[in-house]
C-alpha positions as CSV (number, residue, x, y, z in Angstrom):
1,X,22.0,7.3,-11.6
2,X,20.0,6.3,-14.6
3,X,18.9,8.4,-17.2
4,X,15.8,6.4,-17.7
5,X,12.0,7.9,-16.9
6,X,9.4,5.8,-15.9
7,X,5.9,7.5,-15.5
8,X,5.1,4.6,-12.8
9,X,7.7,6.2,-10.6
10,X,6.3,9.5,-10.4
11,X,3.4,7.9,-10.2
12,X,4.7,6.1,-6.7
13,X,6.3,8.7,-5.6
14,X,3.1,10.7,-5.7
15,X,0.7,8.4,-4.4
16,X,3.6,7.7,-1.5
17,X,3.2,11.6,-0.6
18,X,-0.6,11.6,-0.3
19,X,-0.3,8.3,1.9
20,X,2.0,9.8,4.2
21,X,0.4,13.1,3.8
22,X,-3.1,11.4,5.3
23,X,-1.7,9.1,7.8
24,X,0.4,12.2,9.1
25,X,-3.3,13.9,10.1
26,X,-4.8,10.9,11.9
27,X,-5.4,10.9,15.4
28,X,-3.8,8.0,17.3
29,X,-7.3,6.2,18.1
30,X,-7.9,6.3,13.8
31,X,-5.0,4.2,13.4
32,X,-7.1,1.1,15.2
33,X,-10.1,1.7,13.0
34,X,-11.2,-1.3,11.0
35,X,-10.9,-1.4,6.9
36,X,-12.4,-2.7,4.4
37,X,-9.5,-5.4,3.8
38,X,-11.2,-7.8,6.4
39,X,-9.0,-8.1,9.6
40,X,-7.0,-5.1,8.9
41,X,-6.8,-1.5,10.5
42,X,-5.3,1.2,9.2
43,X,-2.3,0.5,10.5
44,X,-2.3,-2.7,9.0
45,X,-2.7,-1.3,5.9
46,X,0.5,1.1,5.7
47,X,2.3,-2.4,7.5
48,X,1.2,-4.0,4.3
49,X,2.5,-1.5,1.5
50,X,5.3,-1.5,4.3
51,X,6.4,-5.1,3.6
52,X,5.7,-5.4,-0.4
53,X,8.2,-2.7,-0.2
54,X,10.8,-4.7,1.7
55,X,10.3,-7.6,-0.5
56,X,10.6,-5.6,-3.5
57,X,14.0,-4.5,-2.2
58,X,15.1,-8.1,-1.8
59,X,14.1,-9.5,2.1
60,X,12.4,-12.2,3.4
61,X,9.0,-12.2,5.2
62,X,9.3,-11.9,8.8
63,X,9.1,-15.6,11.0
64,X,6.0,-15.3,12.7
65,X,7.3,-17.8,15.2
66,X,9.4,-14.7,16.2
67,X,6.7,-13.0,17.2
68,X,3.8,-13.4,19.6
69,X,0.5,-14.3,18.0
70,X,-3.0,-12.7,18.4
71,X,-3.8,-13.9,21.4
72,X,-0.4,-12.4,23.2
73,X,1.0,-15.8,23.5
74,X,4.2,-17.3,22.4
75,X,3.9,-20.0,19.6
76,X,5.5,-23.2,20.1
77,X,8.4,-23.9,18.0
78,X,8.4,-27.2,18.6
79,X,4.8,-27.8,16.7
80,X,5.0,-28.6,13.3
81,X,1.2,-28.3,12.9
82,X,1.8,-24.6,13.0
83,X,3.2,-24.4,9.8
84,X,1.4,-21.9,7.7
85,X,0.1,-20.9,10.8
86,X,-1.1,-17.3,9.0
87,X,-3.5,-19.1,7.3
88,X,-4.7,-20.6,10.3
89,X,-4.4,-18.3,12.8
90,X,-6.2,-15.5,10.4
91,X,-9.2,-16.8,8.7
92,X,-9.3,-13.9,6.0
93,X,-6.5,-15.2,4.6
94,X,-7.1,-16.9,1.8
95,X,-3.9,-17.7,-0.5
96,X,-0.2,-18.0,-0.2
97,X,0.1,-14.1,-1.1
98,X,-2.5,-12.9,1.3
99,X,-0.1,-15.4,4.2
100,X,3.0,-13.8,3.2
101,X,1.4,-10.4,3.2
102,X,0.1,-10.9,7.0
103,X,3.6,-12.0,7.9
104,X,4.7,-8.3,7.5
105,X,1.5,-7.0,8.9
106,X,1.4,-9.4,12.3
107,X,5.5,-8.6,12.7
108,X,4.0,-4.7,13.4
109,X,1.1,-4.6,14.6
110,X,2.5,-3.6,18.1
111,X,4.7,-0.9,17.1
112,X,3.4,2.4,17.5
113,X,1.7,4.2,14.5
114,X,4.2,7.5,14.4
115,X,7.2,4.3,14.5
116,X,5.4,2.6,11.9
117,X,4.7,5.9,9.6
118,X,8.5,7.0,9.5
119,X,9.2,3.1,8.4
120,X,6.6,3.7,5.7
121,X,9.0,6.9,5.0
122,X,11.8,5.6,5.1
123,X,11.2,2.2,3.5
124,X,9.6,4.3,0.2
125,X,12.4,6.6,-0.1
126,X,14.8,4.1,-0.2
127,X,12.3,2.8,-2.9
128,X,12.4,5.7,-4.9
129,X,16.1,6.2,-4.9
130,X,16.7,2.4,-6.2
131,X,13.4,2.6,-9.0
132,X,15.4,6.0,-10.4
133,X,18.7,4.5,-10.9
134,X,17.2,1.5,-13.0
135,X,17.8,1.1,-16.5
136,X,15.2,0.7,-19.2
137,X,16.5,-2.6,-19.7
138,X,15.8,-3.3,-15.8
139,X,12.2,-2.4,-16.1
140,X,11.6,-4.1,-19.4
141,X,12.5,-7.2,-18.1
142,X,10.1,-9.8,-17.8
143,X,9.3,-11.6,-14.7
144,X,6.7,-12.5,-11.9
145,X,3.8,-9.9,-11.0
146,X,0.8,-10.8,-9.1
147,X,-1.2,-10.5,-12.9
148,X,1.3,-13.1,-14.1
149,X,4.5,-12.7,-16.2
150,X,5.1,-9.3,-17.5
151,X,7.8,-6.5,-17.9
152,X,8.9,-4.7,-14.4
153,X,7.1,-1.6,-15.2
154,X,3.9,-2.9,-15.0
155,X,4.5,-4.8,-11.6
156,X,5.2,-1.2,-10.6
157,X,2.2,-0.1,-12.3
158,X,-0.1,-2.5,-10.6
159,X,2.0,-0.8,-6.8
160,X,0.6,2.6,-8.0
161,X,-3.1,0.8,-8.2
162,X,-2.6,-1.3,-5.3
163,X,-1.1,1.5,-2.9
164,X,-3.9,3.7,-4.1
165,X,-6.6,0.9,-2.9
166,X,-5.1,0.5,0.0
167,X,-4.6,4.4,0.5
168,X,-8.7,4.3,0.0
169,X,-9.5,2.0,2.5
170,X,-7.6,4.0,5.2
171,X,-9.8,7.4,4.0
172,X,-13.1,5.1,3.9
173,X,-12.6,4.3,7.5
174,X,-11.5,7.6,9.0
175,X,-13.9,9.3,7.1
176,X,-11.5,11.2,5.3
177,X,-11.8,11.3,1.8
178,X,-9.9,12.1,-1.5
179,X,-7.6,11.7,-4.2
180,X,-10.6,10.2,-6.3
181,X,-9.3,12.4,-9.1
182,X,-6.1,13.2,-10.6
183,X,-3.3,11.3,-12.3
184,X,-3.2,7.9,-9.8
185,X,-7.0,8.1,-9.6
186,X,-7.2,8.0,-13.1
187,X,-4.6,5.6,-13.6
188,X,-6.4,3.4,-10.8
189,X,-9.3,3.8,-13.0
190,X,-8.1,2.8,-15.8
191,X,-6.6,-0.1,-14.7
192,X,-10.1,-1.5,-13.2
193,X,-11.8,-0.2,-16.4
194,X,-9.0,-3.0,-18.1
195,X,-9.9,-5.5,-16.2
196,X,-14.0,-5.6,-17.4
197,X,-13.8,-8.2,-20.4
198,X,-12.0,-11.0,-18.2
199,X,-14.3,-10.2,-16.0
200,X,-17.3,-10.1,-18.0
201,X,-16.0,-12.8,-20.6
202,X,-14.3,-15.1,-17.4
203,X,-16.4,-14.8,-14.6
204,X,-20.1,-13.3,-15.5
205,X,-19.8,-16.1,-18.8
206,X,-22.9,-14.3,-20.8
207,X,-24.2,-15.5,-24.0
208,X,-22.9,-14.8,-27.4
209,X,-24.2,-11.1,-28.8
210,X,-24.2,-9.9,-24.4
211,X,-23.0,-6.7,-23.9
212,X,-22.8,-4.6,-20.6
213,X,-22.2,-1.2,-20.6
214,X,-20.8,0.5,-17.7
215,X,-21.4,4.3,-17.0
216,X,-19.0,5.2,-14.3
217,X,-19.3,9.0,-12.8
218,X,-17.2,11.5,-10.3
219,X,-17.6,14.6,-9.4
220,X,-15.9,17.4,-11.0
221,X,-15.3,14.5,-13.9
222,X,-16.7,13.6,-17.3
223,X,-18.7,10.7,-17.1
224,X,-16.8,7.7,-18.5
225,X,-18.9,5.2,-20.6
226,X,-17.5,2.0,-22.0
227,X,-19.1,-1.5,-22.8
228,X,-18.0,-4.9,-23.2
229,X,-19.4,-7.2,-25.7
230,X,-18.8,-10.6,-25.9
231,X,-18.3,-11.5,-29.5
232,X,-16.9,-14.8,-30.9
233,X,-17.0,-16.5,-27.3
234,X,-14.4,-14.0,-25.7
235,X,-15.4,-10.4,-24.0
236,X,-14.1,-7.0,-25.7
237,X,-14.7,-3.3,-25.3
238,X,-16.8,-2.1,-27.9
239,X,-15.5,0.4,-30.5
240,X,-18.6,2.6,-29.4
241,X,-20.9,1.9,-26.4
242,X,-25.0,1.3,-27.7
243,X,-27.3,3.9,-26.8
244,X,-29.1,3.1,-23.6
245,X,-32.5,4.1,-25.7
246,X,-32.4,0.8,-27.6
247,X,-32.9,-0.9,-24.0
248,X,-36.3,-2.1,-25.4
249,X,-35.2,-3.8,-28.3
250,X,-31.6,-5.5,-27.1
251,X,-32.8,-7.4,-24.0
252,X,-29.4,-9.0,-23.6
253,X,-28.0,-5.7,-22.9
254,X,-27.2,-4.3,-19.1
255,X,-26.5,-1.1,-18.3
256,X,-24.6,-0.4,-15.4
257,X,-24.8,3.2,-13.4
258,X,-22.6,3.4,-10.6
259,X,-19.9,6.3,-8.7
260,X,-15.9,5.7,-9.5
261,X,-15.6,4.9,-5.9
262,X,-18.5,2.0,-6.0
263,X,-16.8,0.7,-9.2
264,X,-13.5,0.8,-7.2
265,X,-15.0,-1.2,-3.9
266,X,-16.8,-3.7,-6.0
267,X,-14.0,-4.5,-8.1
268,X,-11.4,-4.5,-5.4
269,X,-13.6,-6.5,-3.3
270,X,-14.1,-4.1,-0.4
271,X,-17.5,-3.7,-0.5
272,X,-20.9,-6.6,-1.2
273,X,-22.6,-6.9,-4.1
274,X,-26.0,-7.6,-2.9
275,X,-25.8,-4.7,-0.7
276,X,-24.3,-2.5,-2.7
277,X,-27.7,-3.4,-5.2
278,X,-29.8,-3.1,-2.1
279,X,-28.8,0.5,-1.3
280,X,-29.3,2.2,-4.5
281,X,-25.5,2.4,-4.7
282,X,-25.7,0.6,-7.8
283,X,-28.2,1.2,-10.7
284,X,-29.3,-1.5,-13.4
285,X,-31.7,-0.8,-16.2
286,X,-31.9,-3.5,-19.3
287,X,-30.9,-6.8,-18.8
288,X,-31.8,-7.0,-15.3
289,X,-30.4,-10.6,-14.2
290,X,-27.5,-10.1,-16.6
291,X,-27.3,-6.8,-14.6
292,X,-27.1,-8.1,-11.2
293,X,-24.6,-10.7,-12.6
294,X,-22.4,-8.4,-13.7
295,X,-22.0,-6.5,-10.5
296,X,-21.6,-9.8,-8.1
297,X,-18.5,-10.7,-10.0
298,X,-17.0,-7.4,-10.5
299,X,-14.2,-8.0,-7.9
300,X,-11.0,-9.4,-9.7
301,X,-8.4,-8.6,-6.8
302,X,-6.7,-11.6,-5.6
C-alpha cells in the first residue's frame, strides 16, 4: 500500500457514501424517474458513474450489439450502417464521450436497481482500494482528462465534481435534496467558480473593460462574490469584485444574483437559460444584455 494522501480520494470516497447512502432510500418506482441529463433516469445515472469506474480500472465499453436496443429488438450484426449506432439510436448524444458513456448505461438498464446499486458498491470499492495504493508519482503523471492533458489527480478531481452532479440530478428528480454544503459541495463549487473566465472570455466574448460579477448564495453559507473582467482581450477574476452601487456609472458591468444550485444547473447544463431568467431564478441588474449573455452560456460541461 502506498503511503501517499490524496485529498481527491477522500473526497471520492465521501461523495461515493452519500451516493449510495441516497439511492439506498429510494423506492423502486424513483429509480425510473427522469433527470436532468436528457434520456437518463436515475438509474442511468449510477450506470453512468458505474461505467467511468470500469474504464478507469482498465475495461472496454460494453458491445451494444450484445445487447437489445430500445425498442426490445435485437440489432443486426450483419449492418454496418449501425455503427455508432448510440449516437443514432439516442439523439441526446452528442459526442464520442457522451456514446461511449451510453454504452455502459444501455448494457444496464434492465438490471434491477438493488443489482445495479451493489455493482455501484462494489465497482467503487474496488476503486478506492486501487486510488490508495498509488504512488505520488502515479497521480502526478500527466495524461488524458476530459479538461485536456493534466496530472492524474485532477482527472480524479474533476470524478469528485462530476459524481457530485450526477449525485444532484438523482436528488433533483426524487425530490430529495442535499449535500449542497460541505467539503465536495464546496469543492464542486469551486471548480464551476474556475471555470467563469473561459467562460466569460470564450463563450460570452464581451468587450474590452466588461466585467461580470457573480453573487452566488446557499443557505447556512456566506455569500460568495467574485467577478471576471476581461482585461487585455482574455477574462480574469478580479483582485476585488466592484461595488454593485457604481451600477450607474459602469454600464458595461453585469451583476449576476443567483442560488449555488442555479449556478450548478446552468453551468452543468441541466437546466435553460431563458427559463431560468423567466422564473426569477436568476436576477440581473447593470448591464442588462451583457447580463442575460452571461447566463445563456454559463454551461461549460461537455
Amino acid at each position: 500500500m502506498s503511503d501517499t494522501t490524496e485529498p481527491t480520494v477522500e473526497l471520492l470516497e465521501r461523495e461515493w457514501a452519500t451516493i449510495y447512502e441516497l439511492c439506498s432510500s429510494l423506492e423502486k418506482n424513483e429509480w425510473a424517474l427522469p433527470t436532468d441529463c436528457p434520456g437518463w433516469t436515475v438509474k442511468d445515472q449510477i450506470s453512468h458513474i458505474i461505467g467511468t469506474e470500469l474504464m478507469l480500472s482498465g475495461e472496454q465499453p460494453p458491445e451494444l450489439s450484445s445487447a437489445e436496443d430500445s425498442a426490445g429488438s435485437e440489432r443486426d450484426k450483419s449492418n454496418p450502417s449501425q455503427d455508432n449506432i448510440a449516437a443514432k439510436q439516442f439523439p441526446y448524444v452528442k459526442n464520442p464521450i457522451g456514446e461511449a458513456n451510453e454504452l455502459w448505461v444501455e448494457a444496464r438498464r434492465r438490471r434491477p436497481p438493488e443489482q445495479l446499486l451493489e455493482e455501484f458498491h462494489q465497482v467503487t470499492t474496488e476503486r478506492l482500494t486501487a486510488l490508495r495504493s498509488m504512488s505520488e508519482g502515479e497521480f502526478a503523471k500527466v495524461g488524458w482528462t476530459p479538461a485536456g492533458q493534466a496530472p492524474y489527480r485532477e482527472f480524479m478531481a474533476i470524478r469528485v465534481f462530476d459524481c457530485w452532479v450526477h449525485e444532484q440530478d438523482i436528488r433533483r428528480a426524487a425530490n430529495k435534496p442535499g449535500n449542497l454544503t460541505g467539503r465536495v459541495a464546496n469543492h464542486s463549487r469551486n471548480r464551476i467558480r474556475q471555470a467563469m473566465p473561459f467562460v466569460i472570455g470564450k463563450k460570452v466574448q464581451p468587450q474590452e473593460g466588461s466585467i461580470v460579477v457573480f453573487h452566488i448564495t446557499n443557505p447556512g453559507e456566506t455569500d460568495n462574490t467574485f467577478a471576471v473582467k476581461m482585461d487585455g482581450g482574455r477574462a480574469a477574476f478580479m483582485d476585488q469584485s466592484p461595488n454593485q452601487s457604481s451600477v450607474d456609472t459602469s454600464p458595461e458591468t453585469a451583476y449576476l444574483d443567483m442560488d449555488f444550485e442555479t449556478f450548478a444547473c446552468l453551468a452543468c447544463g441541466r437546466w435553460d437559460p431563458d427559463e431560468s431568467m423567466e422564473q426569477g431564478k436568476v436576477s440581473i441588474t447593470g448591464d442588462a444584455k451583457l447580463g442575460s449573455r452571461a447566463v445563456r452560456h454559463l454551461n461549460f460541461m461537455i
